[in-house]
C-alpha positions in Angstrom: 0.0 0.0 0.0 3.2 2.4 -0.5 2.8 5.6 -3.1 6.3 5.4 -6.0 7.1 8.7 -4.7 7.0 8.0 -0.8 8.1 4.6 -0.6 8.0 4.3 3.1 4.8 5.2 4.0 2.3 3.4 4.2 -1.5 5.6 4.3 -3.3 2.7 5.2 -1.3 2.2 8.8 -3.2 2.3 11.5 -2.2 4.6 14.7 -3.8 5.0 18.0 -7.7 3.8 18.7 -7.4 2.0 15.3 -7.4 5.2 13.2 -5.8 6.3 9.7 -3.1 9.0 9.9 -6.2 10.0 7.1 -8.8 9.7 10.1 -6.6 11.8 12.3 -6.3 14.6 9.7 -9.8 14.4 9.1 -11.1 14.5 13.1 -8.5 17.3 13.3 -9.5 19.7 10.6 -5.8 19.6 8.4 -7.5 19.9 4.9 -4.2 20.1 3.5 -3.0 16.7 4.9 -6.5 15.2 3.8 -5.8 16.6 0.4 -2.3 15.1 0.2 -3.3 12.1 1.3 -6.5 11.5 -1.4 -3.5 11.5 -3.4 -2.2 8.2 -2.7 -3.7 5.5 -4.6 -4.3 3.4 -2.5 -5.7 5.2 0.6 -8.5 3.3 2.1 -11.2 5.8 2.5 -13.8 3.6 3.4 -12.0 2.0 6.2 -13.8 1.9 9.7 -12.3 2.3 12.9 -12.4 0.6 16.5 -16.3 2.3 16.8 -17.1 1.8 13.5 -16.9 5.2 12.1 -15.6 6.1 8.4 -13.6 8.6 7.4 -16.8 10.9 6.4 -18.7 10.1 9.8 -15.4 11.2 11.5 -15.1 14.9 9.5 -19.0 15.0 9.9 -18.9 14.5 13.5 -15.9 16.7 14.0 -18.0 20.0 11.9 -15.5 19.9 9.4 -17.5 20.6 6.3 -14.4 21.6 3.9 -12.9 17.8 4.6 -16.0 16.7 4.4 -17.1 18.2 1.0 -13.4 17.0 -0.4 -14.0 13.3 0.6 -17.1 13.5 -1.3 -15.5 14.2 -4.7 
């Protein structure tokens, strides 16, 4: 699950609570990471964590509308 031009990282990792460094930026508001990170092929977008929530619940739930509105296109 590793992007040709970041080798090493792997966007599908999972950090603490069973979240995406993709469900971190989300929950946190850093549009800019989210952005970056769409980028990677093979980011799991739909992937749930610990509770069950998705990506979109977590922005939702967090009043991030911006993040939100960018995981829907």
């Amino acid at each position: 699950m590793r992007d040709s031009q970041y080798p090493k990282i792997d966007v599908n990792s999972q950090i603490d609570y069973n979240k995406t460094l993709m469900m971190w930026a989300a929950t946190k508001g850093h549009v800019e990471i989210v952005k970056k990170l769409l980028t990677f092929k093979d980011i799991d977008v739909n992937f749930q964590d610990e509770e069950g929530s998705t990506l979109l619940m977590l922005a939702a739930q967090s009043g991030h509308v911006e993040i939100f509105k960018e995981l829907l296109t």
